[in-house]
Each structure stands twice: as C-alpha cells, then as structure tokens.
N, C-alpha and C positions, 0 to 999 in steps of 0.2 A: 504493500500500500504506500510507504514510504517512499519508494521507486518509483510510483504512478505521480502520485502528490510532487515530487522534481520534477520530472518531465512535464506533466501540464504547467508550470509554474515557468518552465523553460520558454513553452510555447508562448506565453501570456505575453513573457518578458520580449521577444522577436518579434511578436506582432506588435509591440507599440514604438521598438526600435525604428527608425526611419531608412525604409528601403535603402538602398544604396543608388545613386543616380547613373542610370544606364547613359554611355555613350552616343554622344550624337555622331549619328555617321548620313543624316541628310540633312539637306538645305535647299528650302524656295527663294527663289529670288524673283523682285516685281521689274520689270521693264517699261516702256511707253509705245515699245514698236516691236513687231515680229517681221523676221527677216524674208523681203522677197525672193532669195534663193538663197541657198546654202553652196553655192557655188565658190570656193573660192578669190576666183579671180572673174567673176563675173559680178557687176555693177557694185557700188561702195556705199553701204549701209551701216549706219553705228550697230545697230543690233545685231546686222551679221557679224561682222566683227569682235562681237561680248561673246556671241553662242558660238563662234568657233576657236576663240581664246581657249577655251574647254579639250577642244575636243582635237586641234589641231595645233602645231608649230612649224611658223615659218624657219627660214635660216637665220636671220638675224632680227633686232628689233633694237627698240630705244628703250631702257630702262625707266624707274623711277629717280634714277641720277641725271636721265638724259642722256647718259652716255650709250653710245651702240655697242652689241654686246652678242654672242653666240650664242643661238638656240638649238640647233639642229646641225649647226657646224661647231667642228674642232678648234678651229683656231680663225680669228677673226684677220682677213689678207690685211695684209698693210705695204708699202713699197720696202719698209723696213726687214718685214720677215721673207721676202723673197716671196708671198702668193698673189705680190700685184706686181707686176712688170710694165714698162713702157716700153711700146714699140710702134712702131710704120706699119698701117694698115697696108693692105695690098693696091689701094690705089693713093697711098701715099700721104695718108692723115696722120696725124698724131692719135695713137691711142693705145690701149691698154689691156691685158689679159689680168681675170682675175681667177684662183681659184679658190673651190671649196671643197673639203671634203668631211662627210657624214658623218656622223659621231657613230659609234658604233654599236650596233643592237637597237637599230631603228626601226621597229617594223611597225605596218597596220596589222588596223584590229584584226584581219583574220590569219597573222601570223607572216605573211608575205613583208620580205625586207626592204626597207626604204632603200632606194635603190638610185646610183646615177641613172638609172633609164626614167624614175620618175621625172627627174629632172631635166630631161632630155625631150621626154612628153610634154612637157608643160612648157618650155623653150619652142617646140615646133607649133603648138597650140600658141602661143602668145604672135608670133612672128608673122604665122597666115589673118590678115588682119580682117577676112570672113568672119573667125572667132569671135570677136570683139572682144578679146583681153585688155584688159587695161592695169596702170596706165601705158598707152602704146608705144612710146618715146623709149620708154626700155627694153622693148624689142625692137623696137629700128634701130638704135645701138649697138644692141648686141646680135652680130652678124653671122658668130658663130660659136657652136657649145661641143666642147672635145670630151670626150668620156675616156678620163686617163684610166681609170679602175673603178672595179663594181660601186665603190664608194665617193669614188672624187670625179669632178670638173671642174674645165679649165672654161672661161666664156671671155671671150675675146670682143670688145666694144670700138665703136668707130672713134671713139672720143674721150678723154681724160677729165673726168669729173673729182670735186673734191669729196665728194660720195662715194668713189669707186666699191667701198666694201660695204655697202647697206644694201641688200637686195630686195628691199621694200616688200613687192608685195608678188616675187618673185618666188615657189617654193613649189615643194613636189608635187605632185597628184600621181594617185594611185596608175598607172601606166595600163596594170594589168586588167582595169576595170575600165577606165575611159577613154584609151587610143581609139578603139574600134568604133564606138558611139562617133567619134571626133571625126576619123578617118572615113565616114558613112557618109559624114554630109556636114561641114565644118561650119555651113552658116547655122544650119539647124542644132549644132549641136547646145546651146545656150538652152533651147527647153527639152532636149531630150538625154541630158548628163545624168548623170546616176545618184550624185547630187541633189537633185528634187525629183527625179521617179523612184530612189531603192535609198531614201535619205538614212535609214537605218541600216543598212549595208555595213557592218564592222570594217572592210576591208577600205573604207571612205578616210577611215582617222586613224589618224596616228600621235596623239597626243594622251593625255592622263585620263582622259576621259572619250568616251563615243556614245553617239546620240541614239537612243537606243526608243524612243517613241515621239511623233509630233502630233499636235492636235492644230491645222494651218491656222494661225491667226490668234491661238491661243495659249499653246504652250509647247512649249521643246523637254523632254526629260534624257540625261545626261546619265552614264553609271558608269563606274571606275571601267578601264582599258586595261584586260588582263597582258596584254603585250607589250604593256609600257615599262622601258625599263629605266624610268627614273624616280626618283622618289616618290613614295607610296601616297598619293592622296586620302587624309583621314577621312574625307565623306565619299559614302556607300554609292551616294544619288546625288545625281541635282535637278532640281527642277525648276526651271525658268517660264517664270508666268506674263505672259503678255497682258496689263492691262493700259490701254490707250486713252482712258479716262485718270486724269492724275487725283482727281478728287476721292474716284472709285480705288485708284492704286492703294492712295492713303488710307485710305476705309480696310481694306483687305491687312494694310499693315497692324493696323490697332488692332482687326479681329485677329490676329494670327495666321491669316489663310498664305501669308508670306512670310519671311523671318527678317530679310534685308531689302530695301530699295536700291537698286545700280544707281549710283553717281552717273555715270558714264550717260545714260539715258533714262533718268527717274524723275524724281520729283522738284519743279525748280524750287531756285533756292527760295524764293518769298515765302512759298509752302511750307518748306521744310523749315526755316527760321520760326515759323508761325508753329508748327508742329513741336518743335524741340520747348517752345515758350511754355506749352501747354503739358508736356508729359513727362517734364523732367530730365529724370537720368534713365530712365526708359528704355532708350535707346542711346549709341553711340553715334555723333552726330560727327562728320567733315567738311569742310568747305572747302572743297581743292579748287583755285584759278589754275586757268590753262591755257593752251594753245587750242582756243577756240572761238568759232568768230561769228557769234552771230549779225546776221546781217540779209538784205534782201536781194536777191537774182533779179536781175533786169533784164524783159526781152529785149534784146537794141534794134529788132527791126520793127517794132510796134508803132504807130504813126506819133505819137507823142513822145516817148522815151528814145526814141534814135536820136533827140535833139541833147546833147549835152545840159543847154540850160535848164531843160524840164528836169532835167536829174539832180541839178543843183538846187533848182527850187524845191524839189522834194524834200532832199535833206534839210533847207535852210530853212523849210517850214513844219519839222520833226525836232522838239526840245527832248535830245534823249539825256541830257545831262537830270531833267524835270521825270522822266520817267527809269532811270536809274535809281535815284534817291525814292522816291513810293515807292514803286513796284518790289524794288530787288535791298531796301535798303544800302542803298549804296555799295553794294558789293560787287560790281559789273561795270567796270571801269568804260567809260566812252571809246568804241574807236576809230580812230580816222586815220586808217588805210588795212591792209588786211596782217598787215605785223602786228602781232603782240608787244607789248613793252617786256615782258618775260623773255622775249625772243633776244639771242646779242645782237641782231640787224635789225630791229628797230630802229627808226630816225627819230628822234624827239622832237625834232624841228619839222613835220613833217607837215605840210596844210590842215588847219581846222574850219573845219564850215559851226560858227555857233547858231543857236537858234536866231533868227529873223524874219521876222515875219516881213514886213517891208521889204526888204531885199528881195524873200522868194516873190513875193508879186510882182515886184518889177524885174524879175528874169521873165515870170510868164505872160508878161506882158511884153516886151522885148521877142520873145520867142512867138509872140502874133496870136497867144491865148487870151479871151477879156472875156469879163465877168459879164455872163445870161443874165437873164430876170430869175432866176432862179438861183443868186450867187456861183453858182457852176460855171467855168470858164467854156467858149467857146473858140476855133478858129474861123479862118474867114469863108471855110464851108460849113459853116456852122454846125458841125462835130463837136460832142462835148467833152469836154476833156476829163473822160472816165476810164477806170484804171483797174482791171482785175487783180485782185489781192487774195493770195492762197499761203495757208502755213499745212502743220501738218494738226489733223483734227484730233479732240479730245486733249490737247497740249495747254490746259488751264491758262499756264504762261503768254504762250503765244499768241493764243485767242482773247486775253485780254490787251495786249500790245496793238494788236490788231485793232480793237476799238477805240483804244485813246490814239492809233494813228490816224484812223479812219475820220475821228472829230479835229485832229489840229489840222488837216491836208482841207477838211473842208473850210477852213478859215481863210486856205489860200488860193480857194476856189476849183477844189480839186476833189472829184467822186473818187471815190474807194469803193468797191465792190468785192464784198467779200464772198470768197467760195473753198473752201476747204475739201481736204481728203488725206482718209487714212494715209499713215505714213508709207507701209507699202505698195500702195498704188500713186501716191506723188511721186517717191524715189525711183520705183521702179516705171514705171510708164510714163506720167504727164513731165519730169523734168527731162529721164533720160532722151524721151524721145522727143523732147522740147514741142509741147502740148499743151505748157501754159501760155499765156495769155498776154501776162503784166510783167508780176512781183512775185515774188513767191520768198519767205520767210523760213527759213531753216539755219543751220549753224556748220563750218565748216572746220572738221576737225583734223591738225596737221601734226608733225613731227618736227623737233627743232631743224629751224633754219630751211624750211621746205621751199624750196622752188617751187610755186605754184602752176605752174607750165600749164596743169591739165586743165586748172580753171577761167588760165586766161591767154593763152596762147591760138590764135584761129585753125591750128590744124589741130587741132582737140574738140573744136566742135562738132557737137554727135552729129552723123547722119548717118544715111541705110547704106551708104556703100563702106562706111566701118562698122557695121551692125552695132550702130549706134554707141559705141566708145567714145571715151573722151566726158570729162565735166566740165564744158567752157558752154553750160547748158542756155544762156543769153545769147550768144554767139557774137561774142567781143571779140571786133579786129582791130588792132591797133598794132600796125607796122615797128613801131619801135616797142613794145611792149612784146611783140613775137624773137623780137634779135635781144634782149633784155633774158628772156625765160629759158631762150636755148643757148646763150652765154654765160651767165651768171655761173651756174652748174661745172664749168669748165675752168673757171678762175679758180686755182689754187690756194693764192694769197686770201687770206680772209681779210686785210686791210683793202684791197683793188675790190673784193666781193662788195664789202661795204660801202664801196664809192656807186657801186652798179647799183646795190639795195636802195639806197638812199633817191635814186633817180627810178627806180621801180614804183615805189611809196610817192613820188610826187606827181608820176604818170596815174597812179591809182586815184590819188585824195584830188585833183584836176578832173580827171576823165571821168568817175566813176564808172567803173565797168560793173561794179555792183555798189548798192549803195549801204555803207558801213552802218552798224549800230551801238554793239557794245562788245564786250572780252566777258565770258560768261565763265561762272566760275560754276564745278558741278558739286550738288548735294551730297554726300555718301550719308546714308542711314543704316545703322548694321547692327545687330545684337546684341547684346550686353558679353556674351559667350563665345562673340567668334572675333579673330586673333589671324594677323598675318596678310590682309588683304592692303597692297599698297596700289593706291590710285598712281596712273604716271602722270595727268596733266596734260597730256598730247596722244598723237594718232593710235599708239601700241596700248590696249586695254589691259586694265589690271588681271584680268581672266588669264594671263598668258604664262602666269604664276602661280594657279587656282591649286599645284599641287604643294603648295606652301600655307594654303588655308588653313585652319585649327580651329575647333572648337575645345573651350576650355573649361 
C-alpha cells in the first residue's frame, strides 16, 4: 500500500510540474505579394526573390556588410588571386575571363550534382535572347563559358567591369530538368519551365530548403532539403503566407495565424510604428533603411508626360518632404535622384525640386496646359490633362500616398486617376509588358553601387522581340544616359566612377526619367523567440541565410 501511496503521489507531483517546452522546428511568415513565377531568372519580383532565398543559392551575393561574398563558389575571382584575368577579346576589346568553381557536394533536391553543365545551361538560356533572361547586358558580355571540370568555369566577357566577380543574378539551373523544355521552343519556354508547371519538383532546389506545396496566390510551404550539405537548418517547415491586405497581414499577426512579418515586403513602417506603440515588447520590432527607392514609372510616350516640364511640374506640385513626416514619421528620407545617401556615389549636391506650387503651374502653363472650368488643365485640343495612377493593390501604404497625391496634383490642375492591381499581375504583365498607362508606384530595390543600366538605359526597354526583358518599363531614351550606364561599369577607378555618378544623378534629378519620392526604410517584425535573421538593406534578401535562423 505504501508502494501505491508513492507512486500516485509521484504522478500528482509530474502533473503539476510544467511540461517541458517542445522545440520549434516551424515558422509562418506574412508577405504582401506572391511570386508571378518561380523562375529564377525570369522577370524581378521582391517576393520571388524572399521565397527563393529558401530554397535556392546563387554564386555570389552582397552580404549584410555589403560586402560580396561566396555562396555556391569557392573562392570569390579577384585579378589578385589569378581567377580574373585580363585579356584581348578576339576582335580586339579589352576584356576579361573570370572563373568559378563549385563548392563541393552541391547537389538538388533529388540528389543530382550541381554541376558546370548547370551553369552552362543557364549561360546558353540567358544569351539566346528569345528566352528573355535578364538582366540581358550580362549575357551580351559574356560571349563565352568554358567548362574546365565537372565543377568549374571559366566565362570570358567582352569588357572589364569593376564588378567583374559579382555574378548577380547569374546561377545554375537544374540542366537535367530544363534544357529540353528550353531547347523545344526557347520563346515559349518562360511558361512552360518546370518552375511553374512541376514547382515542387525536389530536383528545382538546391538550397537548405525546397518548396514542397503552393497554394497560387496564397501561400508557398518550404521543408528542410535532405541534400543540403551545409549547415542544418533548425526549422522543420516554413511556410510563407501571402496576405496582400496589410491591414489583414497585421490582423493575422496578433491572431497568430503568422509568427513574423518580412521586412523585405511586409508591413510599412507607419503600420508597424503604430503596431509596436500598441503591443509592446510583443514582438521584436527593426527598422532597416536601405537601398531602396520608392518612387513612380513614367510612361515617356504618353501625350503629357513625354514633355519634361509636365514631369517637373508633377514633382514641384508633390510636398513629399509634408508626406514623409505624417505618413512615415519621418523615417523615409526624400529622394532626388535614384542614389541613396547610404550608397558611397551618392552626390549630395545633386538637384532638389522642393515643393511649389506656383512654379508647377507655371511649367504647365509654359508647357500649353491651362486651367478648364473644371480647374483641370487643358491643351489646345482640348484634352484634359488626366493621368492614370497605379501602385500595387491592398498596399495600405501606397494607396494612401496615392490619395494625398491625387489631392495636391489636383491643386495644380492635374487629374489622377487611380487604378490599381494585385502585385503579380502589375509586375508580371501591365509593367513588364508596358500596359500601363501613366505612373505606376512601386519601389526599386538594388545592391550597392548598382548601375542601373536595366532601368534606364533604351536597349532595356521590354518588347516582344526580347520576350519582353529589360526594366526600363517607361521606355526612357536618353543618349547620354545610355553611354553613362554602359561606361560607368567599366571604370575601375572609383574616384573617375564618381565623377561619371555624379553627372548620372544630375541627368536623373533634370530629366526625370522617373519621378523620385523617398528612400524607404523596411519594417522587420519577428518573434520574441527567433534569433539570427539579419536584414541586408539592399537587393540580396535576408532568406539567403535562412539556415542561420534559430528559435530560442
């Protein structure tokens, strides 16, 4: 009886002990946008780029130091260590061979080894410019790709860039699953890749993770990659929730139906200052600034916006200095040209348009526009000078910006019309295929010191004979702005770059080839429990390190 009397007494005592707390081995994350393809190197979407941080590794990238750094290569070329060489193109250019070679025990998910031939795939895919790879400037460069061994190449370029070792957005693709799709019919290959028909196909990723279910439009779920041979990712799953309503995103976060919001493309910061006001220590709250620009696409062949002064009067009749301070708390610095002050080529002396209201009236007046009986400006076929305005829908942010432009533009006799659309059917259809109208509102996010070649150079302007490649989606020509984008990249010296940068930014904040807004800085909201997630600020997503994450 005595024996009975312990052991129940035992039990009594274990059940009021407090369980022990089971490991977290998942995590939901909330997003704004679901990715129009999962293609790699097909069209340039923030969200694709967060969901395939996960699941895939380029060769190289920009850390959160900034500095470039080896992902999927050995040893980053340099002219110093012998894998960048300079030499005489065969028709007698100055240019450059670099190599890379494979880190070792790289394979995809279904076991098959990352391989030079992937690399060689993706080299012939980017160059046939049916494909529409982008951006395309790096394979007209690069003229030719040498397969020294199973693991290394050599790619030999027309021209000597102070980039030579960054291979952007240059990386493998599975050879053994998408030559033959490619090789079948190269224009068509963009919707019949294996990528958006067999997206859970293990043999697609080779990263710490492979996307193992989608729901389109709703959510991507993610589970460790037993082929990964670099350190062990602690979480089992992940699962990445698309909600396109940031109201709703935030609602989902309080109820817990998510754990963390992406920085990268979550919740803007107004929300999220207003959020952390309200719930404390709750959550872990960041406010990374970065190399990011938001700002609006201008069509330039649109009958009012081809005219330069309509585009000055736009800006001159937009007080964003008046909608930085409300909206964002001042945390989203003004900017006028498309460098960052974070950026070292930044010009500080670079032209400012401040608000003015007078001035913009009299540029559109000057420009032959004058005020209807309806305050709305006319020209002298009496055409009203109204203005299609698109961001991307359910973006809180945006769609309020959108209203208080919509009311200072009419001050200066100027309609706004607004029309929005989900994020993947703007990025992927109406900009790629330049189908907007006006304006269009979004944020362009780069890597330090980026030439922007593909957004403003005119052979980057999409059309159907580059199956639509290229983001110079306004289709800005400017002759010295084209010899500016494809030289810069060539200057060695960063003092002579500087002098080029500086005349870049004054052709920019002059011309407007798009018309600047602010440097937006992104929200990180994240658990109390998780550990190790470093935002970089610029184009390479923190996800590209996701086998560093911890919960604690």
């Amino acid at each position: 009886m005595r024996h009975q009397v312990l052991c129940y007494a035992a039990l009594l005592l274990a059940a009021a002990a407090p369980a022990a707390a089971q490991p977290r081995d998942a995590l939901t994350i909330g997003i704004t946008q679901y990715p129009s393809t999962f293609h790699p190197n097909i069209e340039n979407m923030a969200a694709k780029s967060y969901v395939l941080g996960f699941a895939r590794r380029p060769l190289t990238a920009y850390g959160a130091d900034w500095r470039l750094t080896c992902l999927t290569c050995e040893t980053l070329p340099s002219l110093e260590n012998g894998l960048a060489v300079r030499e005489t193109t065969p028709d007698g250019k100055p240019g450059i061979r670099v190599t890379y070679r494979l880190r070792e025990g790289l394979r995809w998910g279904d076991g098959t080894p990352v391989s030079a031939e992937d690399l060689r795939f993706a080299w012939e895919a980017g160059r046939d410019a049916a494909t529409g790879f982008g951006p395309a400037e790096y394979y007209r460069s690069a003229y030719e790709l040498i397969v020294e061994d199973p693991r290394t190449v050599t790619i030999r370029f027309d021209r000597v860039t102070f980039e030579y070792a960054s291979a952007g957005d240059f990386q493998p693709l599975p050879a053994h699953i998408e030559r033959t799709r490619w090789q079948a019919d190269p224009r068509a290959y963009r919707t019949r890749t294996a990528y958006d028909t067999e997206t859970t196909n293990p043999a697609l990723w080779n990263g710490p993770f492979r996307i193992t279910a989608v729901q389109p439009g709703a959510s991507v779920t993610l589970e460790r990659n037993p082929t990964w041979n670099g350190a062990t990712p602690q979480f089992r799953r992940i699962t990445i929730r698309t909600v396109e309503n940031t109201p709703a995103l935030e609602a989902q976060l309080l109820a817990g139906q998510v754990d963390m919001v992406a920085g990268e493309l979550g919740l803007p910061i107004e929300q999220a200052i207003a959020l952390e006001r309200r719930t404390g220590n709750r959550f872990r709250f960041l406010y990374q600034p970065g190399l990011i620009y938001e700002h609006m696409d201008v069509r330039h062949d649109h009958p009012a916006l081809s005219d330069r002064r309509v585009r000055q009067a736009l800006l001159l009749a937009t007080d964003r200095a008046q909608i930085t301070e409300r909206l964002f708390a001042g945390r989203q610095p003004v900017a006028h040209s498309s460098v960052n002050p974070l950026d070292p080529m930044h010009d500080p002396d670079v032209r400012q348009w401040p608000f003015d209201l007078a001035r913009a009236r009299a540029l559109l007046d000057e420009a032959g526009w004058t005020p209807g009986p309806d305050g709305i400006r006319r020209n002298a076929s009496g055409d009203r000078l109204s203005i299609e305005f698109m961001t991307t829908a359910g973006n809180r942010s945006r769609e309020a910006v959108q209203q208080v432009l919509q009311g200072m533009w009419r001050q200066a006799g100027i309609d706004a019309r607004i029309r929005n659309e989900p994020p993947r059917v703007l990025f992927a259809e109406t900009l790629s295929r330049r189908r907007f109208q006006g304006l269009a509102l979004f944020a362009w996010i780069s890597a330090p010191e980026s030439v922007p070649r593909s957004a403003l150079n005119s052979d980057d302007i999409p059309r159907e004979a580059t199956n639509w490649s290229g983001q110079n989606y306004g289709g800005y020509r400017n002759p010295e702005m084209d010899v500016l984008t494809q030289t810069i990249p060539e200057q060695l010296d960063p003092a002579e770059r500087r002098v080029m940068w500086r005349r870049l930014q004054a052709i920019y904040a002059e011309d407007l080839p798009a018309i600047p807004l602010w440097f937006r800085a992104d929200a990180h909201v994240w658990p109390q429990w998780l550990e190790g997630v470093r935002p970089t600020g610029h184009l390479n997503v923190s996800t590209l390190w996701a086998e560093e994450w911890r919960a604690r």
